[in-house]
DOMARDO-831158 format. One line per 4 residues: number of its first residue (from 0); for each residue z, x, y of N, C-alpha, C, O. Coordinates in pm, whole numbers, plus 32768, in hexadecimal, padded with zeros to 4 digits. Layout:
% DOMARDO-831158
NUM = Z:X:Y:Z:X:Y:Z:X:Y:Z:X:Y  ...
//
This chain:
% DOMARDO-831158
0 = E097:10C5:AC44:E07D:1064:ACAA:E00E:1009:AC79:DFB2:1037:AC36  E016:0F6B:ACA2:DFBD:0F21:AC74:DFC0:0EC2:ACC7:E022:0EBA:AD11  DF43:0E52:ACD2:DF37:0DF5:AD19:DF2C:0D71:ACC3:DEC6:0D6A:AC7D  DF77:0D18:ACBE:DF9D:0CAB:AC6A:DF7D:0C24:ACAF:DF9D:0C1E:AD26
4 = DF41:0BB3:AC76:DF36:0B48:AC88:DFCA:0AF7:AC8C:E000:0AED:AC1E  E016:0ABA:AD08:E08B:0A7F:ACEC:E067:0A0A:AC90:E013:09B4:ACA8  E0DA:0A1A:ABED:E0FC:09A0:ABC1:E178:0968:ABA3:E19C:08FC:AB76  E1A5:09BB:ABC1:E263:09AC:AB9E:E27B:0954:AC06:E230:0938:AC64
8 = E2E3:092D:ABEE:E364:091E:AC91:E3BA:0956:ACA1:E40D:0930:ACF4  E3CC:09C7:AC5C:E3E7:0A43:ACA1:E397:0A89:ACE8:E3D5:0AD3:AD34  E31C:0A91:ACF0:E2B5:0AD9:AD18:E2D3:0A9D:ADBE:E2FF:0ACF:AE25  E2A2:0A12:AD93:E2B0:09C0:AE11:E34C:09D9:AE74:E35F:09E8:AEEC
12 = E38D:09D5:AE20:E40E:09EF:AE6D:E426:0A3E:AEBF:E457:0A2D:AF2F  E3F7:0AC0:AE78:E3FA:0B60:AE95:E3C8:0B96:AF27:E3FD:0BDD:AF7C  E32F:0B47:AF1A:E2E7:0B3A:AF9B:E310:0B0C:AFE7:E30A:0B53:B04C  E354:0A85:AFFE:E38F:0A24:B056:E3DB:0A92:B082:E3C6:0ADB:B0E3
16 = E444:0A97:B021:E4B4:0B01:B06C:E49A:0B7D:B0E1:E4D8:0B98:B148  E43E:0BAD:B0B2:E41F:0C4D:B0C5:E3B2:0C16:B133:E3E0:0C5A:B190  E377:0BEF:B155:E2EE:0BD8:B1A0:E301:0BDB:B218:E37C:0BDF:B212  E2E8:0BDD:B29C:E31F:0BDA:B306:E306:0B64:B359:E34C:0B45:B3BA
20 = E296:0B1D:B32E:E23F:0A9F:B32C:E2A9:0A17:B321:E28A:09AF:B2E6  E308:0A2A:B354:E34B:0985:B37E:E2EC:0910:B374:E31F:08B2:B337  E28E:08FF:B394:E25C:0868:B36A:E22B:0834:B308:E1EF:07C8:B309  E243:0882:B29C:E203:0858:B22D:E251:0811:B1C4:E2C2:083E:B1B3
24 = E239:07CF:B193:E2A1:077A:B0F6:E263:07A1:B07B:E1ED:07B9:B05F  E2C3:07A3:B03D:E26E:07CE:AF8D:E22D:0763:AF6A:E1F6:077B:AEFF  E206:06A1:AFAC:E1AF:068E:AF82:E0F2:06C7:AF9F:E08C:06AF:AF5F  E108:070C:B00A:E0A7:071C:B046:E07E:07AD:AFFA:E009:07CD:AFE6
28 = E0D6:07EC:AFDD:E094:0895:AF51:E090:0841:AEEA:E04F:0883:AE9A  E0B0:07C5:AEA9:E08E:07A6:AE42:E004:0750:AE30:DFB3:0740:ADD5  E013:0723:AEB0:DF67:06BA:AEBC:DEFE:0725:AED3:DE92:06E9:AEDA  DEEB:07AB:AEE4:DEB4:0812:AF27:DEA3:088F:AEC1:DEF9:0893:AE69
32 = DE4E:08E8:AEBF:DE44:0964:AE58:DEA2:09E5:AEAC:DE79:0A22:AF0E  DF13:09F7:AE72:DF96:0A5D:AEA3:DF9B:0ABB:AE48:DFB1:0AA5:ADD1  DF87:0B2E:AE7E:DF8A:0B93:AE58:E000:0BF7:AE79:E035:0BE1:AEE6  E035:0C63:AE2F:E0AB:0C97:AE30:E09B:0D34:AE08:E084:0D49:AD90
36 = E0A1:0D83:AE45:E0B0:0E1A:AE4F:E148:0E3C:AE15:E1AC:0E45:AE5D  E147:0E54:AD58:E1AA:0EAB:AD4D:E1BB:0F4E:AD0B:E163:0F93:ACD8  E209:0F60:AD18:E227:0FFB:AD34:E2DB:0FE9:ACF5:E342:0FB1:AD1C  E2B4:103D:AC82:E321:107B:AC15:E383:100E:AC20:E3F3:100C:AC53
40 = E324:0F91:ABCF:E352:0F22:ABC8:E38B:0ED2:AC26:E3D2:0E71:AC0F  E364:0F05:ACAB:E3D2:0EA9:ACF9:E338:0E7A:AD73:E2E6:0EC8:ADA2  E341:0DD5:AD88:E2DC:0DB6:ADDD:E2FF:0DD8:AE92:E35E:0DB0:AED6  E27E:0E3B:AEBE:E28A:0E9D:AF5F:E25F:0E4F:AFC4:E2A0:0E43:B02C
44 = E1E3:0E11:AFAD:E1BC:0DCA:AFC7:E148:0D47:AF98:E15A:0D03:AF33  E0D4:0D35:AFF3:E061:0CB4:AFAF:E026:0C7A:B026:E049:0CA3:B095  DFE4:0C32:B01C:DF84:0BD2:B04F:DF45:0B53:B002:DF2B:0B44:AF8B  DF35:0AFD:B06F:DED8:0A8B:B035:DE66:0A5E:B057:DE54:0A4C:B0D0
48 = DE06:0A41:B004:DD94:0A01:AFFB:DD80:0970:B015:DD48:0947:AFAF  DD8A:0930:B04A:DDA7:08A7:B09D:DCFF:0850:B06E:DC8E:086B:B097  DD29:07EF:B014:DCD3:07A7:AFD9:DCC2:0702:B027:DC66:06B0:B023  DD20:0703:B058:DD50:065A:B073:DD3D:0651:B113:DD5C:06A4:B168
52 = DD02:05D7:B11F:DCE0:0595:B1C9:DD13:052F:B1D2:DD0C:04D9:B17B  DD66:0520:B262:DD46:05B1:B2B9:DD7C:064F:B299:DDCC:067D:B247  DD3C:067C:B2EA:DD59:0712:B2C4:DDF5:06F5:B32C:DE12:0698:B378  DE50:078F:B2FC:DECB:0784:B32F:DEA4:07EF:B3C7:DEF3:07DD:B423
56 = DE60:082E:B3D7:DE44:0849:B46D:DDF7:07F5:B4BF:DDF1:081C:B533  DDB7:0786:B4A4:DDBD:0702:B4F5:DE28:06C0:B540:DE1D:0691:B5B2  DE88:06C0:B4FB:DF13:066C:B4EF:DF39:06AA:B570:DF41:0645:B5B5  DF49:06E4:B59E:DF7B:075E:B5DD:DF14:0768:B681:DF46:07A4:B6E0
60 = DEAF:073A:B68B:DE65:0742:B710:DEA0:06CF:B75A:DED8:0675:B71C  DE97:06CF:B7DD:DE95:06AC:B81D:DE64:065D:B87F:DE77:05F0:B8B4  DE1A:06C3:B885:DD9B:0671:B900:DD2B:0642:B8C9:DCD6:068D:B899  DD21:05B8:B8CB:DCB9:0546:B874:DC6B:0571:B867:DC40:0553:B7F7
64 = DC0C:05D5:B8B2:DB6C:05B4:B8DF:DB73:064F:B83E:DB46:063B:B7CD  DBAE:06C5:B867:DBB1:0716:B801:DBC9:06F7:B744:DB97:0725:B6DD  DC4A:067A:B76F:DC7D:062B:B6C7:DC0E:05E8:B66A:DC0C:05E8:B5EF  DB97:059D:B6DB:DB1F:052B:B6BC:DAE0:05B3:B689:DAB3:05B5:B616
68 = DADA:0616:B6CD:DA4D:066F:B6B7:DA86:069F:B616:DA44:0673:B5B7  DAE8:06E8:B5FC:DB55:0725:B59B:DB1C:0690:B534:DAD5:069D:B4D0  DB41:062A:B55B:DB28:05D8:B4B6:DAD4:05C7:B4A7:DAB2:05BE:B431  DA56:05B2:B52B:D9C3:05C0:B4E7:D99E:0616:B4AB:D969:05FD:B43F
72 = D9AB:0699:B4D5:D97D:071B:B460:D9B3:0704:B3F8:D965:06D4:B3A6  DA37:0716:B3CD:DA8D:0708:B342:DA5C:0695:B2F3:DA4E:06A1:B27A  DA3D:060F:B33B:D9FE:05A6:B2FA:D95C:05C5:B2B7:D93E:05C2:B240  D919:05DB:B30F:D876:05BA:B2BF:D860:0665:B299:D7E6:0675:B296
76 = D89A:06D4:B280:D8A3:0714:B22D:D907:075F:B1D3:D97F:076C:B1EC  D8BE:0795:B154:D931:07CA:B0E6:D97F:081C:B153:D946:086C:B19D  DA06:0803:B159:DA54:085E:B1A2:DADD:0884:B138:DB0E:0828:B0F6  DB06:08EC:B12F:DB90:090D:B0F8:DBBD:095D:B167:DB6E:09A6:B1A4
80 = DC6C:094F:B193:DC9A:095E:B1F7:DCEA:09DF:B1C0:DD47:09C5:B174  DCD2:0A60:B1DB:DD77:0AD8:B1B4:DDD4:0AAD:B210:DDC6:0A95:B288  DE37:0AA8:B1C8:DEB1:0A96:B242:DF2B:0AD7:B1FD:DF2C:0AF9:B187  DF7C:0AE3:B242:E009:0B1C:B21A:E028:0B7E:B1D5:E084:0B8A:B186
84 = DFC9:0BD6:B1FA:DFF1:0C5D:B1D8:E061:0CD0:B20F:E088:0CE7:B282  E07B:0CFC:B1B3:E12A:0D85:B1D5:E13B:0DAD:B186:E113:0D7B:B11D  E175:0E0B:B189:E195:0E91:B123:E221:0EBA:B183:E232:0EBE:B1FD  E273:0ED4:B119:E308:0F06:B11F:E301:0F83:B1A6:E2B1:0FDB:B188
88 = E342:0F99:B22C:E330:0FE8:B24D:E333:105E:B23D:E2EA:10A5:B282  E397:10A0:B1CA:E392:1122:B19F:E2F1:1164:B155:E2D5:11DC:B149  E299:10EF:B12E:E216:1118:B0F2:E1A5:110E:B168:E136:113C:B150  E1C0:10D3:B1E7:E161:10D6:B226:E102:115E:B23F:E08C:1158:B262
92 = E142:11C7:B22A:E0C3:121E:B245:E088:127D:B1EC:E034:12D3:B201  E0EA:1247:B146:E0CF:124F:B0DC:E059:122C:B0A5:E021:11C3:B0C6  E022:1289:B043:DFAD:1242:AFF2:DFAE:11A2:AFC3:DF4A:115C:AFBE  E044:1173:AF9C:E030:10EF:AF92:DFFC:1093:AFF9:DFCE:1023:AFE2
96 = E008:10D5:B07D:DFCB:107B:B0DC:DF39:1065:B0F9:DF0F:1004:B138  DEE0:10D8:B0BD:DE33:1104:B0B0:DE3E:10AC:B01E:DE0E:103B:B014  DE73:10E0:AFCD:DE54:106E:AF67:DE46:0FC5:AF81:DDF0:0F86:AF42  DE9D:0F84:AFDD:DEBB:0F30:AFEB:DE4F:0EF5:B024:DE1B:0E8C:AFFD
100 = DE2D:0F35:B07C:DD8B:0F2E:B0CC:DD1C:0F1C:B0A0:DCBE:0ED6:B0C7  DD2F:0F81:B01F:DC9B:0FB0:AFD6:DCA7:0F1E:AF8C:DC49:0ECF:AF8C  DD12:0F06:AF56:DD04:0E6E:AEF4:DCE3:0E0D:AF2A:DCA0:0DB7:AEF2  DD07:0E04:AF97:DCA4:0D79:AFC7:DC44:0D8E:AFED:DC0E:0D20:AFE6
104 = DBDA:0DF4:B029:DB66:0DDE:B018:DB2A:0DEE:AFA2:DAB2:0DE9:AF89  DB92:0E06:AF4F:DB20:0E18:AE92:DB33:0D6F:AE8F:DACD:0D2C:AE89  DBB0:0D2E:AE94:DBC3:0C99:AE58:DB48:0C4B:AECA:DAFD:0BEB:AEBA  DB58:0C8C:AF1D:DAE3:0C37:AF8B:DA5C:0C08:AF5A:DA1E:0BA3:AF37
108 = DA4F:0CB4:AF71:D9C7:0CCD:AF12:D979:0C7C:AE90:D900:0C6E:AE82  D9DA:0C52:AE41:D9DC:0C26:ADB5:DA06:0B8D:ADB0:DA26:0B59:AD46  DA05:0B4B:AE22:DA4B:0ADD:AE13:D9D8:0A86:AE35:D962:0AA4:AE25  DA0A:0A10:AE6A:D9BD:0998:AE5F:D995:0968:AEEA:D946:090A:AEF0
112 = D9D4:09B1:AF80:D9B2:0951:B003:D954:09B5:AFE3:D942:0A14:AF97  D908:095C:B068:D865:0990:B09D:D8A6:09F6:B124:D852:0A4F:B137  D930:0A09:B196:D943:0A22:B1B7:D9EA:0A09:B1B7:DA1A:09AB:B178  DA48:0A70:B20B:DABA:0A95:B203:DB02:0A8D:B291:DAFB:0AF5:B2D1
116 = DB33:0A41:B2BD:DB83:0A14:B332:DC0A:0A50:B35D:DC65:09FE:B34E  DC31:0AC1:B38E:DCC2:0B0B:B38E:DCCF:0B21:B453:DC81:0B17:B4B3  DD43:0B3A:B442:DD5E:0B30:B4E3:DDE2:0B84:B4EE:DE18:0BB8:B48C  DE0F:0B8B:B572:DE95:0BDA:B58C:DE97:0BDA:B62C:DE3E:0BC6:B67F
120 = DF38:0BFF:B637:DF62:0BE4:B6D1:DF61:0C6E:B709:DF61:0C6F:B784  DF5F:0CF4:B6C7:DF84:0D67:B6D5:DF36:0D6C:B738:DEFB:0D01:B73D  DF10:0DBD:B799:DEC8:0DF5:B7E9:DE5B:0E9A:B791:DDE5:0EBE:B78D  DECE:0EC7:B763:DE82:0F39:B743:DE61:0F29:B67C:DE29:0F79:B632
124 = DE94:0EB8:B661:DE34:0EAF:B5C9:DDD0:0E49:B5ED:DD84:0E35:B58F  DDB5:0E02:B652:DD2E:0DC4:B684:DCCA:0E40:B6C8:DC53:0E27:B6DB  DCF2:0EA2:B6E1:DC67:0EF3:B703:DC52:0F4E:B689:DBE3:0F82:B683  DCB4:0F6F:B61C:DC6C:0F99:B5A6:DC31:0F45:B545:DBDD:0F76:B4F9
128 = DC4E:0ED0:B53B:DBF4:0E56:B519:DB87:0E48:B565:DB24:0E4A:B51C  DB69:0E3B:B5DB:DAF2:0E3F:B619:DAB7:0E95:B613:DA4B:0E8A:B64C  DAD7:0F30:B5C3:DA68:0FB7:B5A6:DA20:0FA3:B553:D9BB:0FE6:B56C  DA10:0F62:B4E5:D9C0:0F4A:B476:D916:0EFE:B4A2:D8F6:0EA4:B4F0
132 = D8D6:0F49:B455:D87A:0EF0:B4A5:D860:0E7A:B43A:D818:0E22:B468  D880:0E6B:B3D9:D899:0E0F:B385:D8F5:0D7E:B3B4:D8FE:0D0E:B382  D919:0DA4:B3FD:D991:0D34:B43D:D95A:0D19:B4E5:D92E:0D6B:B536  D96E:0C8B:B4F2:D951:0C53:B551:D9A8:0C06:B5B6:D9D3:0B9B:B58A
136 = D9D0:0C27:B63F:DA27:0BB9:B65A:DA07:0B6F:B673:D9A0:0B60:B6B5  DA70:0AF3:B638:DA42:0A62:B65A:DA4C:0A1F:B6DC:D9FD:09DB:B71F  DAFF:0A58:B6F6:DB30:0A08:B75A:DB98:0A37:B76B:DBDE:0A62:B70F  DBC0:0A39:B803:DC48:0A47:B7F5:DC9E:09FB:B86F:DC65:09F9:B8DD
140 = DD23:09BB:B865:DD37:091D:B856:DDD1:0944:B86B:DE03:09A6:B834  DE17:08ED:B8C1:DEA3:08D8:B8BB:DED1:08AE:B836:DE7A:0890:B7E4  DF3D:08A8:B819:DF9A:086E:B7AF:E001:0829:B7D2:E005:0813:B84B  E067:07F7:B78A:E0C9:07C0:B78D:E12F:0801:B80F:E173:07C9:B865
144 = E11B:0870:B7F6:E189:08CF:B841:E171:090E:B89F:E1AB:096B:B8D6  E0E6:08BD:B8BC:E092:0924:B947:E09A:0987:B958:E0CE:09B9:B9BB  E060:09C9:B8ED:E047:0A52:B8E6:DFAE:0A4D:B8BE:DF96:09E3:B885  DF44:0A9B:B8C9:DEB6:0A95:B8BF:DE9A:0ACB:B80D:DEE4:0B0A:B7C1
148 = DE59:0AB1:B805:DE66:0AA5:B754:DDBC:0A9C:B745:DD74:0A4E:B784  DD92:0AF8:B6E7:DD14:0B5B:B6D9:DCD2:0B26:B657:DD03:0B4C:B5ED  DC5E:0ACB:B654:DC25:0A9F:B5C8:DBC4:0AEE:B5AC:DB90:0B14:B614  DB93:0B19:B54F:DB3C:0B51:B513:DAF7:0B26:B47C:DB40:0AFB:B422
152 = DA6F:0B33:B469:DA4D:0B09:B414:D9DD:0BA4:B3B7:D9B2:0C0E:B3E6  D9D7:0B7E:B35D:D9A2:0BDC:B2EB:D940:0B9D:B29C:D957:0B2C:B272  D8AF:0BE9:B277:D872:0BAE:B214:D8B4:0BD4:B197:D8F0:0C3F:B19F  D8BA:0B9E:B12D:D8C8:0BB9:B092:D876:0C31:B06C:D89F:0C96:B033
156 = D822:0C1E:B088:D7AE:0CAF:B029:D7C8:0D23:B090:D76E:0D76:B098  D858:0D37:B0F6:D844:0DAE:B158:D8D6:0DC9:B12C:D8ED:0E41:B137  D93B:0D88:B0FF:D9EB:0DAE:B0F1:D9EF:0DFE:B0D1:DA58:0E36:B0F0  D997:0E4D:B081:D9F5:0EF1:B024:D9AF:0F18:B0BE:D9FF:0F44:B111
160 = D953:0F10:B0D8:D922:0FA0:B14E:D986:0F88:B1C8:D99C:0FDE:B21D  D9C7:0EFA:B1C7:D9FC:0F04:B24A:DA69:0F14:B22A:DAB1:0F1D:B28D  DAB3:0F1F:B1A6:DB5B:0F4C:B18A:DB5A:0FE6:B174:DBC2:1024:B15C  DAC7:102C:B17F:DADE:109D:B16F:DAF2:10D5:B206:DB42:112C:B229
164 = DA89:1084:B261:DA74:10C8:B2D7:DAF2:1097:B332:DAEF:10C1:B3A6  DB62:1044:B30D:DBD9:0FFF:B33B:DC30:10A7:B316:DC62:10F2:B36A  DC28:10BF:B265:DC5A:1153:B242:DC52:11B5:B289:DCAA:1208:B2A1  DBCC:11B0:B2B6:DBAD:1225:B305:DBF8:124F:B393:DC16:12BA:B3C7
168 = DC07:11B4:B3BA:DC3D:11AE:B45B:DCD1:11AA:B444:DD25:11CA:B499  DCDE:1193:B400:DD96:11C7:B3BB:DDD7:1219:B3C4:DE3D:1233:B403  DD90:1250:B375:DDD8:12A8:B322:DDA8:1344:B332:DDF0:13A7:B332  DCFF:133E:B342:DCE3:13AD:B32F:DCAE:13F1:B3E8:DCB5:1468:B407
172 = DC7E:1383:B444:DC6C:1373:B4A2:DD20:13B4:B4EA:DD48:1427:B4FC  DD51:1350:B4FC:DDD3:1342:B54E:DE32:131D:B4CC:DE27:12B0:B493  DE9A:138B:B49F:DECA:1364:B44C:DF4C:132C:B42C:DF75:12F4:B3C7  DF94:1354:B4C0:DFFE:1320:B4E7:E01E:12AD:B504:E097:129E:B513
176 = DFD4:1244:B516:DFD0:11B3:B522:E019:115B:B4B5:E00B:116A:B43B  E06C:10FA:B4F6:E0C2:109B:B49B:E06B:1042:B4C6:E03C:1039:B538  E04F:0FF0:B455:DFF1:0F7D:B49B:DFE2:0EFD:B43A:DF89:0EA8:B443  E054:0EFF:B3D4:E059:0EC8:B37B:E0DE:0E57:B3B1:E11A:0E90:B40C
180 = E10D:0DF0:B39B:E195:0DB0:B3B1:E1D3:0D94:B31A:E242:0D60:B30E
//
């Protein structure tokens, strides 16, 4: 198992296909740092590192007064956005899925925003995101589909402690939880 920088267009393809994430276009994993979880050669899942503004969970609010606030933060600081993360459902409660976890807070960790912008509609992967004390919520905001949708933000110098303590509430906490798409 390994975690790969997408450069192919197969890579890109693969994801498109497999992802569960309908709104996305392969120009948008190619303008963006995409990452790809494979396993005995075949890609399970990935995530992306979202370099480009606006961010793609902007796009997506609704209600002005929350969208203005959303581009002021993302604007006057380093922000990189995780978005579009999934893993194949047969690995969800597989080690590939703690791996999958653990890698983005190592790439977090090691990377270049000053902070990390990720969100979700789930109900119950927004209160294990909100356990970390590393993680902060930002906001949480209608969407497109009027459904309430959960922002959260991360310092850089806290991602490994908070992808461990995300591990913890996983896996080792409650371990039965699907919480991946």
């Amino acid at each position: 198992m390994k975690i790969i920088k997408a450069t192919k267009e197969q890579h890109y393809h693969e994801f498109l296909n497999q992802s569960p994430h309908q709104s996305i276009s392969k120009d948008y994993l190619k303008r963006n740092v995409t990452y790809v979880l494979i396993y005995k050669g075949e890609i399970c899942g990935g995530y992306v590192f979202g370099n480009t503004y606006p961010y793609r969970y902007t796009e997506h609010i609704t209600d002005q007064i929350d969208k203005q606030k959303m581009l002021h933060f993302t604007a006057y600081n380093n922000v990189t956005e995780i978005s579009c993360m999934w893993i194949k459902d047969e690995f969800k409660k597989s080690l590939l899925s703690k791996f999958l976890w653990a890698s983005i807070g190592y790439k977090g960790y090691f990377g270049n925003a000053e902070f990390y912008l990720f969100g979700t509609k789930s109900k119950k992967l927004a209160k294990v995101l909100n356990f970390p004390m590393s993680v902060k919520r930002y906001m949480s905001s209608r969407v497109d589909d009027k459904k309430g949708y959960h922002f959260f933000i991360a310092d850089r110098k806290k991602t490994i402690l908070g992808a461990l303590e995300i591990l913890f509430g996983l896996f080792i906490k409650k371990p039965n939880r699907e919480l991946i798409r």
